[in-house]
Every structure is written in structure tokens, then in C-alpha cells.
N, C-alpha and C positions, 0 to 999 in steps of 0.2 A: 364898235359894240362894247368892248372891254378894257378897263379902266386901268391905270397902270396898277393897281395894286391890286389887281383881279391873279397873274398868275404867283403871285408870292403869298396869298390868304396866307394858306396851309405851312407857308414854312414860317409866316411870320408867329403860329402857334405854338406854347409853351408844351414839353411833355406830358404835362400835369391836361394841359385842356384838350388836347388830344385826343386823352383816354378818357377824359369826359364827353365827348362828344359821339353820335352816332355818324359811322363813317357807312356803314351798311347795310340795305334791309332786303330784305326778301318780299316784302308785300309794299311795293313801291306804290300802289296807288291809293294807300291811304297816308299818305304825307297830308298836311295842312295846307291850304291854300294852293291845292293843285287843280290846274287850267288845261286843257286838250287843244287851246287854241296854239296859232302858230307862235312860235318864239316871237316876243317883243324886240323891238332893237333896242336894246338896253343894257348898263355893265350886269356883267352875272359874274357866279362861282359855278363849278364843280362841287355839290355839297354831297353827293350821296353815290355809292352806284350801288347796283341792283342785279341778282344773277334771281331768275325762277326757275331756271333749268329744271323740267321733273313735275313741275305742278300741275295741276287737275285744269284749274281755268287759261291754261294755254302763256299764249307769250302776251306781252306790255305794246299796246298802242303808242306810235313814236309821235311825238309835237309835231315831228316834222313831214314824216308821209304819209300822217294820220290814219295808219292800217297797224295791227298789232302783230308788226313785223319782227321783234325785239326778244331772246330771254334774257340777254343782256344788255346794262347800257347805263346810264347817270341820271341821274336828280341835279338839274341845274336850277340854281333859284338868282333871284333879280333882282335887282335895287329896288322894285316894286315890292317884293315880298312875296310874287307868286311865283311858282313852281311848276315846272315841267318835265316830264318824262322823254329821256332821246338816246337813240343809239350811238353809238361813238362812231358809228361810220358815215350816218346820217349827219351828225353835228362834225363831223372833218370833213365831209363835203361843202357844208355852207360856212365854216367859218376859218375852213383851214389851219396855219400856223398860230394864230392866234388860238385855236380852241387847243392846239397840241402842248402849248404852253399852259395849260390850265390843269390840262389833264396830266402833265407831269406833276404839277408840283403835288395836287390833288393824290397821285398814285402813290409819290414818293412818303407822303404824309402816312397814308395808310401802310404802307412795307414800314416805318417808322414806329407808329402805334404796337405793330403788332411785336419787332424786335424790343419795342420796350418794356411791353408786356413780359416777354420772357425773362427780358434781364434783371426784372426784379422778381418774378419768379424766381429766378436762380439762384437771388440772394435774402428772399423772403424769407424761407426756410428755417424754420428753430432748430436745426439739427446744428451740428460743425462738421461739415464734409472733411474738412484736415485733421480736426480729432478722430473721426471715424478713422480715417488712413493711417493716423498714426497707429492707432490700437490694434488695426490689421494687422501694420508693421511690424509690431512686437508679440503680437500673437503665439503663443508656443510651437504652433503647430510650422511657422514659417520657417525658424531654426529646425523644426526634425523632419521638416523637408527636406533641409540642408544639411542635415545629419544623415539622412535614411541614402543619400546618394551618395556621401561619403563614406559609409561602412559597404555598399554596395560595391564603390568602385575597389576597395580595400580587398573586397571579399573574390572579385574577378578576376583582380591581379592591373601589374601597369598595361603591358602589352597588350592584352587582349581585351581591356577596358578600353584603348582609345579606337579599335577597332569595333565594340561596339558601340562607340559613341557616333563614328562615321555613318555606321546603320540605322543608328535614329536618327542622325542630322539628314542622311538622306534616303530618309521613310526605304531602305532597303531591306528585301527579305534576310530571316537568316535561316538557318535547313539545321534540323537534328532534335528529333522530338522522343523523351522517355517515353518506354511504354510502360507504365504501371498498372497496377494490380493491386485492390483493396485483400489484405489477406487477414486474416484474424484482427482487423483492428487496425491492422498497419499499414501503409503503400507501400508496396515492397516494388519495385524494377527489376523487370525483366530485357530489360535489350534497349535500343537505339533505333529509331525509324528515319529515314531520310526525307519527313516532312517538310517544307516552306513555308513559314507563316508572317507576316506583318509584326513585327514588335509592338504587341501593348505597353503602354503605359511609356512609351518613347519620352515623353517630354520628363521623365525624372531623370534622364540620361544624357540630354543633349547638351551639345556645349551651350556658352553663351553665360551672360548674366544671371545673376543668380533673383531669387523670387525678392529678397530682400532689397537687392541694388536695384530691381526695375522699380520695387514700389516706393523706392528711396528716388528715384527720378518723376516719377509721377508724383507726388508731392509736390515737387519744386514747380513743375508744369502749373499743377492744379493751385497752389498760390499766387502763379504770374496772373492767372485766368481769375479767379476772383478779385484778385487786386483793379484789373478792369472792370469789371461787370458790378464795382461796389462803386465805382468811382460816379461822379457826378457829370452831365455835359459830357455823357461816351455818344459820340459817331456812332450811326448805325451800323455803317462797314464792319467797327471796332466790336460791338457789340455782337455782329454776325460772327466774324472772326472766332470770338472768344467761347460762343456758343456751340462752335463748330469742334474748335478746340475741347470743351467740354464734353461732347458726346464720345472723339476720341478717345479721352483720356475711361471714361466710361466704359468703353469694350479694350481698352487695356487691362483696366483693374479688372475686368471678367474674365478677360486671357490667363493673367497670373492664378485666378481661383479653378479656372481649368485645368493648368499646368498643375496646381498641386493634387487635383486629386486623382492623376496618374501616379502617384505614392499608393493609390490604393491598385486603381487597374492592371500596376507593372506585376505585383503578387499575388493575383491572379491563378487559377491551378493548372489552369491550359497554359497560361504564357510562361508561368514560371519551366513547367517541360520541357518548354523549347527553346528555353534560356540553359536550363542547364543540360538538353542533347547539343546544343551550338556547343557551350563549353568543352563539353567533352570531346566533341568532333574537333574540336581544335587546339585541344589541352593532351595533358598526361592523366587528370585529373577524374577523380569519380567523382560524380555532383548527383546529389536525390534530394526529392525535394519530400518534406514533410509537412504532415498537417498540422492545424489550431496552433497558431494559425499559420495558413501557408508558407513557407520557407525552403530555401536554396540550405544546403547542409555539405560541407566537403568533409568525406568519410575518411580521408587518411586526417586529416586536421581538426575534426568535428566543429570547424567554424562555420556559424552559422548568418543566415541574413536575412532576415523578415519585415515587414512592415511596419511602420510605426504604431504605438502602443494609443492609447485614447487619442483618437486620433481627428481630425474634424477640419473641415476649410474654412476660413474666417473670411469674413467681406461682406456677408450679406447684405447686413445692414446699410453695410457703407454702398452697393448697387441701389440699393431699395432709395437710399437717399438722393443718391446722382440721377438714378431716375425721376424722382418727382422734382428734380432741379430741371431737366430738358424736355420731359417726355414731353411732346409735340399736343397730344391730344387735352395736357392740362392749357392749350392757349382758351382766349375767347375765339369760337369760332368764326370766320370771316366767309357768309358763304359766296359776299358776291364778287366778281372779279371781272 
């Protein structure tokens, strides 16, 4: 029945005509030149398939056990130029290895289309996703992230900073919470409660890389990944890969805009309490925390340690962008399958 150049059509096709082409419909029985007779024995293609799943007028009449057994299945068309509706399990029953040949190259053609779609999606975009990164990079706010942990750790002391650092690395509680008292205006402390709470704002404490050196690696990632996805004759594997790679790097850069705005939640008036009853339960140290804005305050040394001053998380834009590089829902949709 099928012609040697019956299962290679679809790969002998260029990108460009591809995505010119209709690979899918949902209303398979208004094709052109479609027949309900038996299949012809004649070379064919795989030109279409068809999902109705969900519709009002039911499922698709097959060519082949002429009952509308089908919601899904293929649009084979003929050297003759008519067309026929079939299910694939229908048409692998009467044409076997030969028809599994068709329907691969066929299938691979459309996972092809639709990867290609993306990748130029990806790289459509009038924005600069690495200028966006960079300008994250350098953002003020990234340095007094990295400022605000370092007068933090200063203000703790060595010792009993790397012991709280172990407590954020391992999300453990710490116990010793002020009890304050608004009194004319002021907070004043009255005593030490043997409270347990969760560390807020953990991630401005933890070891590890700093916001700068992760978004300093992400860069280099997100230039390998473009440097593919702009390239001409990319594999679709390569293209999957890279796109894969891309949505990664995507909930990295979200990561790091989380982590910074634990600079706000660490200063907090409840957590700051139980930051400074930990201290003190484990210090010599009198620690009170004061308002406007909330701060840790050490009474024999009046040094103080508060939150970073105008203060704000950068990246948005640059998510808002890597999103409409991947988001799934901007493909063309494929409904049938």
C-alpha cells in the first residue's frame, strides 16, 4: 500500500513548512475531499490527527468499521487526493508495521512543530533577558542584602552567629522570646519567656552563596541556553533540553527574589523577640528590640541592627520576561493527540 517515501513525508519537511502547515483539527469531518468509503489500496500519508474528546456531536465514524467508534485518530489522505477518517488502532490492525512507520514520522513531525514554536518564542522577544539579569545584578538592593547580613552577623557576635546560622540551615527552632510592653510611646521589656518559634526571615542567614554569586551563575547558564535556542538546525531534543533548562533557571531567579525579601521578614517585631530572647538566653548580653523601624539594639554598646533603608526586590521584570519566553499556554494549541 505505501510508497517508500510514504514514512519519511513529514521529516523530509523544512521548519518553516511545518508550521505552515495544519497538523491538527478538531472538526475532522469537514476536510476536503473526504470519503466514508473503505480505504483504497493506495500510497497514503498521515496528514492530520484529530482529538473530539468533549464534543456535543459524539465521536468520528472510522473508514474502516464504519461505526463512529473514534474521538480520536488520523486524517490519511491518498495519491488519489481523497481522504479518510481512521483510528489508529483500526488502521494498525489492517496495515500493521507499515502504518507504525507513518505514524511515527507523522507524530515526530508534530512534537517537532510544536518544540519549534517555542524556540522561537523564546528568542522572539524584544526584551534582553541578560540585560534584564544583569541590571538585577547590580541592583542596589542586592549589595544591602549583602550588607544587611553582614552588620547582622557583626552585631551577633562570631560564636553565636554560626550557631544561628546552623538554625536556619536546618529550619531549627530557637526558644527565648522578649516580653514587651508598649509604655508611653516606648517598648519597654519586661522579662524572657521560654517560647519556640521557627526563624523568620532564615534565608538572610544561611550559609551558602551569596544573591550576587547565584545570579552571577545564572547568567552564564542563561547564555549557554540562548546561545542554543538562537542557533539555526537545533534538534528537537536540543531544543527540549534547552527549554527545560530555561524554565529552571526561571524558578532560580524567583528563588533568589524570595531569598531577598527575607531582609524584610527577618525584622519583623515578633521574630525580631525571639531573636533577641535566643541571644540573651545564650549570651551575657541585654538585647531590646526598638521601633521605626524594628531593630535589635545592644544596651551596654548601643549598637544597633535594622533593616535595610529604601528598600525593594529587583527581578520582576526580568520573571515577567522569562515567563512569556516559556509559558506553555503562549504555544499554538495542539488539541489533538
Amino acid at each position: 500500500m505505501f510508497d517508500k517515501s510514504g514514512p519519511s513525508y513529514w521529516s523530509r519537511r523544512t521548519d518553516d513548512e511545518l508550521l505552515s502547515m495544519q497538523l491538527t483539527t478538531d472538526d475532522p469531518e469537514s476536510v476536503e475531499n473526504l470519503s466514508t468509503d473503505h480505504p483504497p489500496d493506495d500510497d497514503a500519508i498521515v496528514e492530520m490527527a484529530y482529538n473530539v474528546t468533549g464534543r456535543k456531536k459524539g465521536k468520528v465514524q472510522c473508514a474502516f468499521c464504519q461505526y463512529p467508534n473514534h474521538f480520536r485518530g488520523v486524517v490519511m489522505r491518498f495519491r488519489s487526493g481523497e481522504r479518510r477518517l481512521v483510528g489508529r488502532n483500526c488502521a494498525e490492525d489492517h496495515y500493521g508495521v507499515a502504518f507504525e512507520a507513518l505514524t511515527k514520522d507523522f507524530d515526530e513531525a508534530r512534537t517537532r512543530v510544536d518544540y519549534v514554536e517555542r524556540q522561537r518564542l523564546a528568542v522572539a522577544q524584544n526584551v534582553d533577558l541578560l540585560g534584564l539579569l544583569r541590571a538585577m545584578k547590580s541592583d542596589p538592593a542586592v549589595k544591602a542584602f549583602a550588607d544587611t547580613k553582614a552588620r547582622l552577623k557583626t552585631f551577633v557576635g562570631g560564636a553565636l552567629w554560626d550557631r544561628l546560622v546552623r538554625a536556619a540551615d536546618k529550619d531549627e527552632m530557637i526558644t527565648g522570646m522578649l516580653r514587651p510592653e508598649l509604655r508611653d510611646g516606648k517598648l519597654m521589656i519586661y522579662g524572657i519567656g521560654p517560647d519556640t518559634a521557627t526563624l523568620r526571615g532564615a534565608d538572610l542567614i544561611r550559609s551558602g552563596p551569596t544573591v550576587f554569586q547565584r545570579l552571577d551563575e545564572i547568567e552564564l547558564e542563561l547564555a549557554s541556553v540562548l546561545r542554543v535556542l538562537r542557533g539555526t538546525e537545533v534538534g528537537t531534543r536540543d531544543i527540549r533540553s534547552s527549554l527545560v533548562r530555561m524554565v529552571d533557571l526561571l524558578k532560580q531567579v524567583e528563588a533568589e527574589r524570595v531569598r531577598m525579601r527575607s531582609a524584610d521578614s527577618f525584622f519583623e517585631s515578633n521574630n525580631l523577640a525571639h531573636v533577641a530572647g535566643w541571644i540573651q538566653n545564650n549570651s551575657q548580653r541585654s538585647i531590646t528590640v526598638d521601633v521605626l523601624p524594628y531593630r535589635l539594639i545592644d544596651e551596654y554598646t548601643q549598637a544597633e541592627c535594622g533593616p535595610p533603608q529604601d528598600y525593594r526586590v529587583p527581578g520582576k521584570a526580568l520573571v515577567a520576561a522569562m515567563r512569556d519566553a516559556v509559558v506553555l499556554q503562549r504555544m499554538v494549541i495542539r488539541r489533538a493527540s
